[in-house]
Kinemage of the C-alpha trace (Angstrom):
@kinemage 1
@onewidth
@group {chain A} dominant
@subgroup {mainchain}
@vectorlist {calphas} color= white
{ca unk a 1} P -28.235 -44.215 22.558
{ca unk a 2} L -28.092 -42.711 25.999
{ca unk a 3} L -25.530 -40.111 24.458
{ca unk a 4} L -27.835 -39.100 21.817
{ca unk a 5} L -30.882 -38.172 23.851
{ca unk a 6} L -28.914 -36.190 26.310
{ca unk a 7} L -27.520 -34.011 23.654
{ca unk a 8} L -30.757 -34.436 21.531
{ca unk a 9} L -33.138 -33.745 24.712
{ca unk a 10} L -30.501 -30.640 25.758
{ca unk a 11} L -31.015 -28.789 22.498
{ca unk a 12} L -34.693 -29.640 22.485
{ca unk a 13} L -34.660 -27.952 25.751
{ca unk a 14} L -33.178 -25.147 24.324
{ca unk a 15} L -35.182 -24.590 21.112
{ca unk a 16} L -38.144 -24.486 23.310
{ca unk a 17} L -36.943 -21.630 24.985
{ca unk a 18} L -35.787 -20.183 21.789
{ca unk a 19} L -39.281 -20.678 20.694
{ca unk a 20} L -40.673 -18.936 23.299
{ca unk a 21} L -38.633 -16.204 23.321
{ca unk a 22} L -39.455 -16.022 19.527
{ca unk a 23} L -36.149 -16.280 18.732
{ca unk a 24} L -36.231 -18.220 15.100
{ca unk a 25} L -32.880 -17.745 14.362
{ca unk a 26} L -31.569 -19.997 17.021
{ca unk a 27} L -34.641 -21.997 16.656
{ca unk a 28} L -33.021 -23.324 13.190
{ca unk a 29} L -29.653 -23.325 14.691
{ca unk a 30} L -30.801 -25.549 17.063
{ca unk a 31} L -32.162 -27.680 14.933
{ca unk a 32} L -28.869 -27.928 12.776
{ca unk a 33} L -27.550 -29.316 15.865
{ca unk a 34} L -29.932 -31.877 16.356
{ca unk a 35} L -29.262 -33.235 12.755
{ca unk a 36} L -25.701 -33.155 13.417
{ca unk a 37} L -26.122 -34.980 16.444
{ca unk a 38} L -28.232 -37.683 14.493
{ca unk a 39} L -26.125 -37.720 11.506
{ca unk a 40} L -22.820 -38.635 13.546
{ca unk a 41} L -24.653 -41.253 15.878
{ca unk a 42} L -22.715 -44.513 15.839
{ca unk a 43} L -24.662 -47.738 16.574
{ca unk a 44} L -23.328 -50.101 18.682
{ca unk a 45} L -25.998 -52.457 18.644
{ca unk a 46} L -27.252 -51.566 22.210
{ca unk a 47} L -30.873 -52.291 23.236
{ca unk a 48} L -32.996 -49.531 22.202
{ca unk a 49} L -31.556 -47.541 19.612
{ca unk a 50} L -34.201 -47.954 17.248
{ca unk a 51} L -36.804 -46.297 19.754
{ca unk a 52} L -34.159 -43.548 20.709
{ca unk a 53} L -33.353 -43.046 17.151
{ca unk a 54} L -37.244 -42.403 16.422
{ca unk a 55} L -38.170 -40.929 19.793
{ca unk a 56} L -34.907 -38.109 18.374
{ca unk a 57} L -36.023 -37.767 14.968
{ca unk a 58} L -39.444 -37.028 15.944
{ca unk a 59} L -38.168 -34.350 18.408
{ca unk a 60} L -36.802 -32.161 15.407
{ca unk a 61} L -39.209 -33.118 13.397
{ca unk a 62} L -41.984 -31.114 15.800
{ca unk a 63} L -39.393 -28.296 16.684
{ca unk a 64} L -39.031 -27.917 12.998
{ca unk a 65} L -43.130 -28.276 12.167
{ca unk a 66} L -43.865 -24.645 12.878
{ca unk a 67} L -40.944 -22.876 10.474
{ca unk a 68} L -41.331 -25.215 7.602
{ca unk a 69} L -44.568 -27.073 8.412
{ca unk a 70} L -44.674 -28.423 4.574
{ca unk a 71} L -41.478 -30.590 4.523
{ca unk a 72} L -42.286 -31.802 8.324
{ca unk a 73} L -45.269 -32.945 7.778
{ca unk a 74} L -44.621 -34.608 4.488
{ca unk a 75} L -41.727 -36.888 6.458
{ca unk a 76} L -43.423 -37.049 9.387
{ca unk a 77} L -46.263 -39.195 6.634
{ca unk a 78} L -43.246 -40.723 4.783
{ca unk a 79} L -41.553 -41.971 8.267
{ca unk a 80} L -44.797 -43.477 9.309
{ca unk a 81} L -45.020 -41.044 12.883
{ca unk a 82} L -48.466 -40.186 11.290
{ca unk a 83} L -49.699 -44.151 12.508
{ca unk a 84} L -48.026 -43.733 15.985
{ca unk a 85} L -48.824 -40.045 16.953
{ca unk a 86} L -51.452 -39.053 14.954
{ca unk a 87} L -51.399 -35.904 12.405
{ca unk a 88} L -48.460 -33.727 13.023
{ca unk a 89} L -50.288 -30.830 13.869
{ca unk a 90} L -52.014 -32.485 16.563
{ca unk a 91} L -48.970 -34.230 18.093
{ca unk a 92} L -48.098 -33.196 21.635
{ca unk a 93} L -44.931 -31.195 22.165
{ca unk a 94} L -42.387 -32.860 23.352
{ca unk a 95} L -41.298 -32.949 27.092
{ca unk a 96} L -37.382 -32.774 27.977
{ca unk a 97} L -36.655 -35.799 29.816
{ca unk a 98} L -34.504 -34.512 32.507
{ca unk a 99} L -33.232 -38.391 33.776
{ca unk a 100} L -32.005 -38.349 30.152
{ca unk a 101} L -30.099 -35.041 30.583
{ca unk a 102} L -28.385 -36.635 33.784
{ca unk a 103} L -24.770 -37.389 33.025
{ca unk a 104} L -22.674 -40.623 34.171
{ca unk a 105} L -19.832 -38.826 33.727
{ca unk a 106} L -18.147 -35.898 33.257
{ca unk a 107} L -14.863 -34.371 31.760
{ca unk a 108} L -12.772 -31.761 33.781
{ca unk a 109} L -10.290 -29.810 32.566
{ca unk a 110} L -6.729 -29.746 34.188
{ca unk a 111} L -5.052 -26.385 34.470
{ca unk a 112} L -1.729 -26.201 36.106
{ca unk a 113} L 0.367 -23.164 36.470
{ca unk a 114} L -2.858 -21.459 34.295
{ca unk a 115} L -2.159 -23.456 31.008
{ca unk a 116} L -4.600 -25.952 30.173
{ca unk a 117} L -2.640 -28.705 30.045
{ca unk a 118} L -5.466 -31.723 29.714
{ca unk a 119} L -8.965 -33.327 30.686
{ca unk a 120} L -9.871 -36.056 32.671
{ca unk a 121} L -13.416 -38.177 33.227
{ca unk a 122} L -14.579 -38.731 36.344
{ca unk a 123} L -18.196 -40.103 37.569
{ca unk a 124} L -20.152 -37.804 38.000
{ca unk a 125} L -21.216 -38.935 41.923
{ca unk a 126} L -17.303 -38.086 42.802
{ca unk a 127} L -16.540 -36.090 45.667
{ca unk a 128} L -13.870 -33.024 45.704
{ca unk a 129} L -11.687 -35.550 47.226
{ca unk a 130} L -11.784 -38.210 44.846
{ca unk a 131} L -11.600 -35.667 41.596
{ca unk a 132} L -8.478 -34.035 43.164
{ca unk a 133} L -6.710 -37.887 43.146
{ca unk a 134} L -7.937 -38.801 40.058
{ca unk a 135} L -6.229 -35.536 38.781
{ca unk a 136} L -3.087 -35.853 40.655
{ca unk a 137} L -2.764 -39.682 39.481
{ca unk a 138} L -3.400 -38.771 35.811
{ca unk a 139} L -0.806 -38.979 33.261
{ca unk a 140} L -1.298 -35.404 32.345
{ca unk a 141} L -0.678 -34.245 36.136
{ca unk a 142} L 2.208 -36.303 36.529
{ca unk a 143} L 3.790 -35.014 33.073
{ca unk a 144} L 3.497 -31.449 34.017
{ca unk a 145} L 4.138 -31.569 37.654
């Protein structure tokens, strides 16, 4: 669920910006990407999927509501937001949660003799030191070497 909001809160993030740079064409881009991103969650059963699930649907719902207000608002009634948030028109924009956009980890790319040769994940409180030994322990390092 945690890897849903990032990407769901990091397009949201965008699309406001889009939005406010009137820029409708990556507005609805956007908010392909945020289907996407819903369609090809995976549950794992975690604790609080249902409420990250919602919380994401309701996000494109909203960034949606002012190019096709008709369809949004009839789910936003079908998907009962209507008892939690009121109308749609008067529902609050959304906020991007920045402690969701905070990543655990991240992937880095290994490049020796300039050919990508690989990626490794690292956390993302690593120091230099500690990224250059994961990458000179890794498979892919010691392959290429």
């Amino acid at each position: 669920a945690a890897d849903l909001r990032r990407e769901i809160h990091g397009v949201f993030k965008q699309v406001d910006y889009d939005y406010q740079r009137m820029q409708y064409n990556t507005v609805v881009s956007g908010a392909m990407k945020m289907l996407n991103a819903l369609e090809d969650f995976k549950s794992d059963g975690g604790t609080g999927e249902t409420v990250a699930l919602r919380e994401c649907f309701g996000m494109l719902l909203r960034s949606l509501y002012p190019v096709t207000p008709h369809i949004t608002q009839a789910l936003w009634d079908e998907l009962g937001y209507v008892r939690q948030h009121g109308e749609l028109l008067d529902a609050p924009w959304p906020e991007v949660d920045a402690a969701a956009l905070k990543q655990d980890e991240l992937e880095l790319v290994l490049q020796i003799n300039g050919k990508l040769r690989g990626a490794i994940r690292v956390p993302a409180s690593a120091s230099r030191q500690a990224i250059e030994q994961a990458a000179v322990n890794s498979e892919v390092f010691a392959s290429h070497a």
